[in-house]
C-alpha positions, -999 to 999 in steps of 0.1 A, spaced: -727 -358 485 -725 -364 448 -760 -345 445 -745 -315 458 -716 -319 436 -736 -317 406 -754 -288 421 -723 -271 423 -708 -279 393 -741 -271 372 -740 -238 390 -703 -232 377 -712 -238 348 -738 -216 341 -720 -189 354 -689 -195 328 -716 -195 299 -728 -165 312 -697 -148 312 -685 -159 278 -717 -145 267 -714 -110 276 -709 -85 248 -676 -62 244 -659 -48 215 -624 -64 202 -596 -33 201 -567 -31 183 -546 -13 202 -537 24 190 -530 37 159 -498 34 143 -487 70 142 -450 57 137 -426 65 104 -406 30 89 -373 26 103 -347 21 81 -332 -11 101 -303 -22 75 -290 -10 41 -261 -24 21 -240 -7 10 -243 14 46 -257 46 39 -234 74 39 -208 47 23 -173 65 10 -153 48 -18 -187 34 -36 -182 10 -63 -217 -9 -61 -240 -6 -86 -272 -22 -65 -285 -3 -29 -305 -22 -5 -326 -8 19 -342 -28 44 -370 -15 67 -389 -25 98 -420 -32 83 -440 -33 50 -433 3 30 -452 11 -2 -439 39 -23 -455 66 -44 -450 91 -70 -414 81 -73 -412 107 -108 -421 138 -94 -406 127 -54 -372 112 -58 -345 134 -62 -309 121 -75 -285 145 -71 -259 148 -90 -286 135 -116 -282 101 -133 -283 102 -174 -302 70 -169 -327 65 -142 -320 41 -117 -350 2 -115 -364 5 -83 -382 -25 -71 -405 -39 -60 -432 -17 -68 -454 -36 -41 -452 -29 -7 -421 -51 5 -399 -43 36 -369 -45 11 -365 -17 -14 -335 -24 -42 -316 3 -66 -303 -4 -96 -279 22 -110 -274 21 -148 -254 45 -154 -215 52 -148 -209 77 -116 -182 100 -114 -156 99 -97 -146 122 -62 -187 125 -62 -209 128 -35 -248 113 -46 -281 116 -29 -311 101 -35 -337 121 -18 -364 104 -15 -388 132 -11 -425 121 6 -428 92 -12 -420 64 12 -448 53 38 -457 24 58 -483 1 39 -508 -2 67 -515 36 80 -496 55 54 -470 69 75 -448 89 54 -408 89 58 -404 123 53 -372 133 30 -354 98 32 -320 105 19 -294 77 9 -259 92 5 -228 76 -5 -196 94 -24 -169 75 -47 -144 97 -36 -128 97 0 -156 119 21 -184 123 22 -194 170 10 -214 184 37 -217 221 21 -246 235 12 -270 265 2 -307 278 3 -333 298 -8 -365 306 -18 -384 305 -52 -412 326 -64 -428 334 -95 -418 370 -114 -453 376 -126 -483 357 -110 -493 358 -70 -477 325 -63 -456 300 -73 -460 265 -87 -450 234 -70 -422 211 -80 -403 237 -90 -362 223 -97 -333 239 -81 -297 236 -101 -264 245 -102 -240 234 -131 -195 240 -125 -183 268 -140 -149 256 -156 -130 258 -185 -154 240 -200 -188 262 -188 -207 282 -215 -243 296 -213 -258 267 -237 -250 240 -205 -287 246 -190 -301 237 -225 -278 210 -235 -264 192 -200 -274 178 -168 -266 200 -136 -242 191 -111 -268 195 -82 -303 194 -81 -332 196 -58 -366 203 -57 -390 224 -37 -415 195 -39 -455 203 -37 -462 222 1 -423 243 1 -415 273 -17 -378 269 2 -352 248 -16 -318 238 5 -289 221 -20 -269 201 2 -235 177 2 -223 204 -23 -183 204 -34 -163 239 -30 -166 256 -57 -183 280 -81 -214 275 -100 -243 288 -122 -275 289 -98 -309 287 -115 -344 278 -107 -366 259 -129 -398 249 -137 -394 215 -160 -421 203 -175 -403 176 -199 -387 163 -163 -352 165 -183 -330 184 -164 -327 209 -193 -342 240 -202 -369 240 -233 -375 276 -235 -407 268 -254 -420 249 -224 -404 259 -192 -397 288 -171 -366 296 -155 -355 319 -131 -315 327 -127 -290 346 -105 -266 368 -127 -233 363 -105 -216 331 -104 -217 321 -66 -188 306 -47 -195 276 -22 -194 276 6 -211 313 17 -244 320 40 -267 341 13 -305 328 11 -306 334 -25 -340 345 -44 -346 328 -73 -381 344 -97 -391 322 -123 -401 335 -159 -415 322 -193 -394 338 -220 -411 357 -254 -400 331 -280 -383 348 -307 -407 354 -337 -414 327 -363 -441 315 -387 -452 277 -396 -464 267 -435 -494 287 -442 -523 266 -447 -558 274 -466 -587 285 -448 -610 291 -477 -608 307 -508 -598 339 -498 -578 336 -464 -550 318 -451 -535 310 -419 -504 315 -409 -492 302 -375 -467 316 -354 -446 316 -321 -439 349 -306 -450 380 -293 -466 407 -319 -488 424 -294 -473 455 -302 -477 467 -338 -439 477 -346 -437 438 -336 -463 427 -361 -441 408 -394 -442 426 -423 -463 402 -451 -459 400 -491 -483 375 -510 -474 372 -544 -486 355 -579 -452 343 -594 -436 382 -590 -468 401 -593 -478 414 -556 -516 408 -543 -533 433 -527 -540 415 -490 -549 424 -451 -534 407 -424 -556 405 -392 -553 381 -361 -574 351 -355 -593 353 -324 -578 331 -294 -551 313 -315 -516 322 -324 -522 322 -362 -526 355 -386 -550 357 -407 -537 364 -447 -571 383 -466 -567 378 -502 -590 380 -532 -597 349 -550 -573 340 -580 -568 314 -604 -538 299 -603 -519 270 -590 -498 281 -561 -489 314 -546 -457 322 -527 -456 342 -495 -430 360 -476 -430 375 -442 -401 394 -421 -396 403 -391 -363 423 -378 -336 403 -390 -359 370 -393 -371 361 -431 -390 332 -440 -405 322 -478 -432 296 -486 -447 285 -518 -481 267 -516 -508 250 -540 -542 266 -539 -570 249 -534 -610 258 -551 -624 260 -518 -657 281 -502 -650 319 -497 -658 342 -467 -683 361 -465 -691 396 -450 -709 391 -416 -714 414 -385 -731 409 -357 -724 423 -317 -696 415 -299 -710 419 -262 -731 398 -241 -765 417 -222 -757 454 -213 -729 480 -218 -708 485 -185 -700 524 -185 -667 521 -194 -675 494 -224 -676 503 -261 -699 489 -283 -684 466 -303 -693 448 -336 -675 425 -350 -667 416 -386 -664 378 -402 -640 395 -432 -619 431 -428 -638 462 -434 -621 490 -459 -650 514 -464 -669 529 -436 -697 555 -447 -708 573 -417 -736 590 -431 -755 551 -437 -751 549 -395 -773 557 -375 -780 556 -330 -810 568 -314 -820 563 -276 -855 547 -266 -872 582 -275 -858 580 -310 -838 606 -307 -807 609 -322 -775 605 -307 -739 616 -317 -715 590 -318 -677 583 -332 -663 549 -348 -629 531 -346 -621 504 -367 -592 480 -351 -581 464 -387 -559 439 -369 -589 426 -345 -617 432 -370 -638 450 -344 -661 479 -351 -659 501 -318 -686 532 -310 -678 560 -286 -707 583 -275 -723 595 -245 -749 571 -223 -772 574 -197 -781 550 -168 -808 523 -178 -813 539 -213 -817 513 -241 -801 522 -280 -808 509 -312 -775 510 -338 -790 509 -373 -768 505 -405 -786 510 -443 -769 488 -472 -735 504 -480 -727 516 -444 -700 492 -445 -677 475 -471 -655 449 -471 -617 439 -486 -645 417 -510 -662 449 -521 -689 432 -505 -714 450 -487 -738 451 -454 -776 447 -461 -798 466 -433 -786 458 -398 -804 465 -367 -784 465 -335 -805 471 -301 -779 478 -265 -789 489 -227 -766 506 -203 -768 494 -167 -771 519 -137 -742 534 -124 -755 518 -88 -748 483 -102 -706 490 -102 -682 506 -80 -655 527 -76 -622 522 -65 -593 543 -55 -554 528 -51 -532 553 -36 -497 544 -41 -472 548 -15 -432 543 -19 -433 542 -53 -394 539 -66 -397 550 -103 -420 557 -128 -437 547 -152 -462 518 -132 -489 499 -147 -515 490 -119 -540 462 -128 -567 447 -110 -570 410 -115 -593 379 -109 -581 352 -89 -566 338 -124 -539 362 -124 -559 377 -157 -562 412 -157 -596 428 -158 -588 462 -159 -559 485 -160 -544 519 -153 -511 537 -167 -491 564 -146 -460 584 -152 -459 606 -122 -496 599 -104 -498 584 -71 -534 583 -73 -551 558 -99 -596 558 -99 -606 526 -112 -645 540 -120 -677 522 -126 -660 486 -125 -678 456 -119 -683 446 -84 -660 420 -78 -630 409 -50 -599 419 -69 -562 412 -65 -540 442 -72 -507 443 -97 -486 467 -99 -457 465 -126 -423 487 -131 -424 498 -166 -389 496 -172 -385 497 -210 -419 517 -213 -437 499 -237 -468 501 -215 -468 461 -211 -450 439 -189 -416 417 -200 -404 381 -188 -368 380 -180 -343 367 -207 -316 341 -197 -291 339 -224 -291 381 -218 -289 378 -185 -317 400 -180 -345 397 -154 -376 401 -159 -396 434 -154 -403 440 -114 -438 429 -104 -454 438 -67 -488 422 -56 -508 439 -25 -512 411 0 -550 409 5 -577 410 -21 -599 441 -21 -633 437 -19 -653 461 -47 -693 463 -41 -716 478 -62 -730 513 -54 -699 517 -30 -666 540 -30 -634 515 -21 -600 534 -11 -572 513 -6 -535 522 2 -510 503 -19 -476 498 -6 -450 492 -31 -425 487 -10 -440 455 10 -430 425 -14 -461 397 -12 -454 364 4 -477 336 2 -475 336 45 -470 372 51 -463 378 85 -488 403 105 -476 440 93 -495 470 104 -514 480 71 -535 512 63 -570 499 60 -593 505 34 -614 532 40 -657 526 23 -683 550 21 -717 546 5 -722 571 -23 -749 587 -20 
């Protein structure tokens, strides 16, 4: 009996081993796809009467937070930021307020997308802690949307405000003071709602705020503003367009470039020529004879003058009402010298002007030293422009498809402000074949007034090329390079054949600007016609509208 015993027994236990032995895979259960629960907070959210000066928030597990700068939103907005520890993940978060609230105030502290759980990440979407230090607790509130008056779309973090207009209001507050409300429309919204507002009436404005201040640096920022004071509580959805402003004209300390230019910096914009400063270098009170030109790619002017011994020279530039004088040392230092050479990169697009450009101004051009022949050698008629301000050398004449031309100059063809001049110059250009571009027509449709600028853009907002109409409907973009465009169309209001930002302090907006929805497609050796509503505003998510399509045919 106690053989079979064992038997047994050894047979048990072989089959236990057995079992234990077995392979499987260890789960954990399923994913956490739950948010943190706010399990305890002191003083009790929603508090009236508030006269703490530390929050605690207590959660139901391990929270981590991120990008509390650009996420958390204090509204009304603290002078001093509030310590918020511990910046590891803890299931306890504590506020420190350092700075003295007002009284009869509702606060929130929104805390945007910045709280999630440590282990999966699960955000706590738009956590708001709100207490008041008056009696109740303002439940008023106001929305919108915010878009950009010039380019397709709209930056993120863009900050919503709205400062009391009372005896004490004047249009300085948004550069000077903190607003009395504040929210953001935070990286994925282009919505902004202002909630647990007070009755009253305020000065709305949207901006975008770089220094993360609370006030407007118009150097830096944009700003986008409603011109009426608005009256809480009402049900508009107000439209807020952000816009960089010109800065008003004005010029930095020249400093020397060589020995016969200076730069002059400057803010401003002097794109047109009746904006362009009017310039006076002198030698104690005798006036130099000197060119102004712009520097390429910087906002600095270029002051030509000829080399002079002396100590110092003076300078004065104006502008409208705005005068500035400077007095500088001058310095023995190596002088520019005449250089051309081409300005374009492989061949001439049909539209494109052959362009030289010129290392110091040109004030002599003698035709009769130029010369352009084809690939035959024979000669071809051509005209000249010389753009001072730019320093380019520009020539206009008739080309054929896939014909190559040679642009020679003899000494003395050209003479600079130096009464320097060119020693023999050979300059060799193709054109491309008119099958390598495309054309493209934009019909217009619901125009409201005239005059419109059209551009085509890349997808950097930059324009590539441009038309002008006072009355047309129909704009032919010819022979442009095959490309998927973005067209821009642009109420010339003020008709300076440009477009202008808005103004704050003049309460002006700025000039209207209407983008067609999709991006047209322009292929080479192709004719593109493409309807352009004006009347059907752009919206990053447009909903599904019955739009003429674009009609193609192959030239032949």
């Amino acid at each position: 009996m106690g053989k079979t015993f064992l038997k047994y027994s050894a047979a048990l236990l072989l089959l236990i081993l057995a079992s234990c032995a077995k392979r499987g895979s260890i789960t954990g259960g399923a994913k956490d796809t739950i948010a943190p629960v706010l399990t305890a907070s002191f003083p009790k959210n929603f508090s009236t009467e508030f006269k703490a000066n530390t929050i605690k928030l207590t959660f139901n597990e391990f929270i981590k937070l991120k990008d509390l700068k650009k996420q958390l939103i204090i509204s009304p907005p603290l002078k001093n930021e509030p310590l918020i520890l511990p910046v590891t993940p803890s299931k306890t978060i504590t506020i420190k307020i350092n700075d003295t609230l007002q009284d009869n105030t509702t606060y929130s502290f929104n805390f945007g997308q910045s709280m999630a759980d440590n282990n999966e990440g699960n955000p706590y979407n738009q956590f708001k802690y709100i207490f008041s230090t008056g009696k109740t607790i303002d439940s008023l509130a106001i929305g919108g949307r915010v878009k950009d008056a010039y380019l397709k779309d709209v930056e993120s973090f863009v900050s919503v405000m709205l400062y009391d207009v009372n005896k004490n209001y004047n249009d300085s507050i948004v550069y000077k003071q903190m607003p009395r409300y504040v929210t953001n429309t935070l990286d994925s919204l282009k919505t902004f709602r202002l909630e647990n507002l007070k009755a009253g009436k305020y000065l709305l404005v949207a901006m975008k705020d770089y220094n993360s201040n609370n006030k407007f640096d118009p150097k830096k920022d944009k700003i986008g503003l409603y011109k009426q004071f608005i009256s809480v509580p009402n049900d508009t959805v107000y439209e807020l367009e952000l816009f960089k402003e010109n800065s008003p004209f004005k010029v930095f300390k020249p400093t020397q470039a060589s020995g016969n230019r200076l730069l002059l910096g400057y803010e401003g914009n002097i794109k047109l020529k009746e904006n362009r400063p009017k310039i006076i270098l002198k030698n104690k009170s005798e006036v130099l004879p000197s060119v102004i030109t712009q520097l390429p790619k910087k906002d600095s002017l270029q002051v030509w003058y000829k080399p002079i011994k002396t100590d110092s020279l003076s300078i004065e530039i104006a502008q409208n009402k705005y005068q500035k004088n400077f007095t500088f040392r001058v310095k023995d230092q190596k002088k520019d010298t005449l250089n051309i050479k081409i300005a374009q990169q492989g061949s001439l697009s049909p539209k494109e002007l052959f362009t030289l450009e010129s290392a110091t101004p040109i004030v002599k051009l003698d035709k009769t030293k130029m010369s352009l022949v084809n690939q035959k050698s024979k000669p071809i008629p051509f005209t000249t422009d010389y753009d001072e301000f730019q320093q380019l050398l520009r020539l206009n004449f008739k080309r054929e498809p896939e014909e190559a031309y040679e642009f020679k100059l003899i000494p003395g063809a050209l003479t600079d402000f130096f009464e320097k001049s060119n020693d023999s110059l050979d300059f060799k250009i193709s054109a491309n074949s008119l099958e390598s571009f495309g054309n493209l027509i934009v019909n217009l449709q619901n125009v409201k007034r005239f005059p419109v600028i059209v551009e085509l853009t890349n997808e950097k907002g930059d324009a590539i090329v441009t038309a002008y109409t006072d009355k047309n409907t129909s704009l032919n973009f010819n022979l442009i390079q095959p490309a998927k465009y973005t067209l821009r169309a642009i109420y010339d209001d003020n008709k300076n054949s440009i477009y202008d930002p808005g103004n704050f302090l003049a309460k002006q907006y700025a000039e209207e600007v209407i983008y067609f929805s999709k991006e047209v497609d322009v292929r080479a050796n192709w004719d593109v016609v493409q309807a352009f509503d004006l009347s059907i505003p752009y919206t990053p998510e447009p909903k599904k509208k019955k739009v003429k399509k674009k009609e193609e045919t192959k030239r032949k």
